[in-house]
TILUMVO-812274 format. One record per atom (N, C-alpha, C): residue number from 1; residue in one letter; x, y, z. Coordinates in Angstrom, 2 decimals. Each point is the difference from the previous one (the first is absolute). Layout:
REM residues N
pos:code:east:north:up
NUM:A:X:Y:Z $
...
***
This chain:
REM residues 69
pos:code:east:north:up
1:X:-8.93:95.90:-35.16 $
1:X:0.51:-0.56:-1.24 $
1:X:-0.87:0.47:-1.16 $
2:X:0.51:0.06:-1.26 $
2:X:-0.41:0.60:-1.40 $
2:X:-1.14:-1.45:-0.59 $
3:X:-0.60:0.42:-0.61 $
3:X:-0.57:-1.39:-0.50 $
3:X:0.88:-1.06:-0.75 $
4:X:1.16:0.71:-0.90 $
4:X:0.78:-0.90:-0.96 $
4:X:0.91:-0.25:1.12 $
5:X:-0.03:0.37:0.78 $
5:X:1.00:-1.13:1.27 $
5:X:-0.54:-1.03:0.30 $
6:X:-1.69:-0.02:0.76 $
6:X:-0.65:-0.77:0.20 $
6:X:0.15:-1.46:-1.14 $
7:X:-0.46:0.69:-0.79 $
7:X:0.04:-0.94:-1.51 $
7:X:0.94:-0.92:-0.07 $
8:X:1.37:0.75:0.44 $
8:X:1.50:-1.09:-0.57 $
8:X:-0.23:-0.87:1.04 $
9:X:-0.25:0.48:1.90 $
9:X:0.39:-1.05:0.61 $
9:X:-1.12:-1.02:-0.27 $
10:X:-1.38:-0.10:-0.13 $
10:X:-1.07:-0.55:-0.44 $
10:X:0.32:-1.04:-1.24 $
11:X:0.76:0.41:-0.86 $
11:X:0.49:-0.70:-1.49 $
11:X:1.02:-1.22:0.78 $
12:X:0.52:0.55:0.64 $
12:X:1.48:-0.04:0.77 $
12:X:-0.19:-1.50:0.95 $
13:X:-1.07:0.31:0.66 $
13:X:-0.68:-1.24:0.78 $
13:X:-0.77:-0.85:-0.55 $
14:X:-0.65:0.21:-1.06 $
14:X:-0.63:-1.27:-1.29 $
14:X:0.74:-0.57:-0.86 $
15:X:1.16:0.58:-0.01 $
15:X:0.85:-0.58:-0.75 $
15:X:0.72:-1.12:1.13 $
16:X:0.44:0.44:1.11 $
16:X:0.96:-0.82:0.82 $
16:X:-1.05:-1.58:0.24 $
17:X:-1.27:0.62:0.42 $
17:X:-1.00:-1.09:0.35 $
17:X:-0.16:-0.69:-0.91 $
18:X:-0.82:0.65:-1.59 $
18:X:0.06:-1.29:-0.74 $
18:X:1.14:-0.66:-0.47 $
19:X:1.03:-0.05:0.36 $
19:X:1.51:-0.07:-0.33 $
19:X:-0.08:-1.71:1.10 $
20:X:-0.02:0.86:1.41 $
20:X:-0.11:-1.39:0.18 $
20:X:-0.77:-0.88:0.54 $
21:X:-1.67:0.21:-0.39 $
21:X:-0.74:-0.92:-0.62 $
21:X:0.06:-0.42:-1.42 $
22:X:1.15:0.31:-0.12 $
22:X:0.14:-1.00:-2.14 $
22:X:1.36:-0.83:-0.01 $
23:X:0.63:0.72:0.85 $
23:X:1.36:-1.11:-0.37 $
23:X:0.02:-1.31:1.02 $
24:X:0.66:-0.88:-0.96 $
24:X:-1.07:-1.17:1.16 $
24:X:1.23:-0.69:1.14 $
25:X:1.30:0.89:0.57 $
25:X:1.07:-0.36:0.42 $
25:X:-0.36:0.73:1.18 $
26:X:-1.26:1.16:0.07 $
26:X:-0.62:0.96:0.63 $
26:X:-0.70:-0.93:1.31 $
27:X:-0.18:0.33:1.62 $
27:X:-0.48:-0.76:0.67 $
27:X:-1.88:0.34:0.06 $
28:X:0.19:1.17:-0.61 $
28:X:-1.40:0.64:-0.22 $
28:X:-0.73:-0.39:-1.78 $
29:X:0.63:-0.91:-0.05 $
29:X:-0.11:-0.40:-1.47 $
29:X:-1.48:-0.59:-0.06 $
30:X:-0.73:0.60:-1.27 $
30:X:-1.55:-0.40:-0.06 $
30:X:0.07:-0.45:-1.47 $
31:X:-0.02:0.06:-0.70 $
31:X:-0.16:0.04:-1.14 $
31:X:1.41:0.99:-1.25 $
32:X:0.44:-0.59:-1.09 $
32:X:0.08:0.78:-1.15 $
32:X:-0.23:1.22:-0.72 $
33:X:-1.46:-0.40:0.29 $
33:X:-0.97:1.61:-0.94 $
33:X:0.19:1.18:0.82 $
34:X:0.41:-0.14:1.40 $
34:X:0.51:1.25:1.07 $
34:X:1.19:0.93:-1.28 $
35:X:0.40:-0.58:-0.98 $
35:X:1.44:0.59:-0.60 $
35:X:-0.93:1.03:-1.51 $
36:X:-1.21:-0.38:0.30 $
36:X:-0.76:0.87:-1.00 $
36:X:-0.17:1.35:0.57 $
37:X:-0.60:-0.01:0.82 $
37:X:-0.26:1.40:0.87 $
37:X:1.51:0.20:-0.08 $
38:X:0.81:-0.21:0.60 $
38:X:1.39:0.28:-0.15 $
38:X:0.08:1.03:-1.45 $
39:X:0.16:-0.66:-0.84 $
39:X:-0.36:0.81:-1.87 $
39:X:-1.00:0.64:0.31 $
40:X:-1.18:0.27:0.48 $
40:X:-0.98:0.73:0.22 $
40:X:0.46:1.53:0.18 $
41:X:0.98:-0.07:1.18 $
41:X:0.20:1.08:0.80 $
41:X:0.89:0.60:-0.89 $
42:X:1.09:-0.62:-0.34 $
42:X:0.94:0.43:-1.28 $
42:X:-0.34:0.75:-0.82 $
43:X:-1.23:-0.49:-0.71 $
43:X:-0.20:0.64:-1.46 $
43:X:-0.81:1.38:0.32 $
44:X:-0.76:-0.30:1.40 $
44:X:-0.19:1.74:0.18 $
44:X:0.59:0.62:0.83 $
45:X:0.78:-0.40:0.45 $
45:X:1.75:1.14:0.10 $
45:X:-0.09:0.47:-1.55 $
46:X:0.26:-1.24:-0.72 $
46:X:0.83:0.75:-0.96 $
46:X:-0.86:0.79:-0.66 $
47:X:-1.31:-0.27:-0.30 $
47:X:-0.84:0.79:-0.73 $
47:X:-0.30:1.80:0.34 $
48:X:-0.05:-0.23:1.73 $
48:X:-0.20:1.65:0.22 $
48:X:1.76:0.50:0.21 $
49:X:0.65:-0.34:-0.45 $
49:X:1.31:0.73:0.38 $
49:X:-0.70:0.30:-2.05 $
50:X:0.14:-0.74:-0.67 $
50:X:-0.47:0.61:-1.49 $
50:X:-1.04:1.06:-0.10 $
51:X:-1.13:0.16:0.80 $
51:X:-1.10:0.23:-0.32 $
51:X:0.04:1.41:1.33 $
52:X:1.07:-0.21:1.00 $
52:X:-0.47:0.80:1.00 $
52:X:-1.62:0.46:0.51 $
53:X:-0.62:-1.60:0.56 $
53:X:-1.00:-0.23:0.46 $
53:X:-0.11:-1.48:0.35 $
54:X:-0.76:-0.08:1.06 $
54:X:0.24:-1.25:0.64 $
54:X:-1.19:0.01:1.30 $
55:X:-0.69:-1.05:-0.73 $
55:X:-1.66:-0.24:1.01 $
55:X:0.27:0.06:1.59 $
56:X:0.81:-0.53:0.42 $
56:X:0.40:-0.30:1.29 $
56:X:-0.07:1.41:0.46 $
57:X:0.91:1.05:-0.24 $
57:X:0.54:1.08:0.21 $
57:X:-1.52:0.58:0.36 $
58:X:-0.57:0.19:-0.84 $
58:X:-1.26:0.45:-0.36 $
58:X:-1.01:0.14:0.86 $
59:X:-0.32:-1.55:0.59 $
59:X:-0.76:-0.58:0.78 $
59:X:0.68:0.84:1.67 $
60:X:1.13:-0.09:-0.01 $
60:X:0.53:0.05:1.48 $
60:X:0.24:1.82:0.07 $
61:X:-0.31:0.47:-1.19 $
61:X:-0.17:1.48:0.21 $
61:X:-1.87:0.67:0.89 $
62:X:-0.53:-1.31:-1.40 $
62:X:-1.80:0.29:0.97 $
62:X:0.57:-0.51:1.25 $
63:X:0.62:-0.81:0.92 $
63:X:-0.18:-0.42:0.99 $
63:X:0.66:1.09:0.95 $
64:X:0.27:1.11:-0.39 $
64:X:0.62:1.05:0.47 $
64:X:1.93:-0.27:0.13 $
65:X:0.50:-0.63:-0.84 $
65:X:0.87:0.83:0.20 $
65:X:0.94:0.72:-0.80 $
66:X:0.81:0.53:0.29 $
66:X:0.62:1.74:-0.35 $
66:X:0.71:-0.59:-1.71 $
67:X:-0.13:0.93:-0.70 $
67:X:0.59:-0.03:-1.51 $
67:X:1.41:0.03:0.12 $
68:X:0.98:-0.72:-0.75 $
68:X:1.34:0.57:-0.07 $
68:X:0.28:0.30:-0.87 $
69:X:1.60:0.90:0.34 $
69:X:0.49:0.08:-1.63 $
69:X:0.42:-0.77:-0.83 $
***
């Protein structure tokens, strides 16, 4: 896998988790503030789709793996 693959499913699974540790209808329900990280993850989606750069990506390239297009 490319690193910006890595990245989405990684985004992909912090989003589902803090999703449902915040909603409180959730059986894994902890707390509210779980729906911050939620916006967390969001705003840097949205920031490196603007900026085409994104820390995550970055990090999991030093960790060896492969660049995509």
């Amino acid at each position: 896998m490319t690193s910006w693959q890595i990245v989405r499913i990684i985004a992909g699974c912090f989003i589902l988790l803090s999703l449902a540790l915040g909603i409180p209808g959730s059986p894994l329900f902890l707390d509210q503030w779980w729906l911050a990280f939620t916006a967390f993850v969001g705003i840097n989606l949205l920031q490196s789709g603007f900026t085409k750069w994104c820390l995550m990506e970055t990090m999991m390239r030093k960790l060896g793996a492969r660049a995509g297009n």
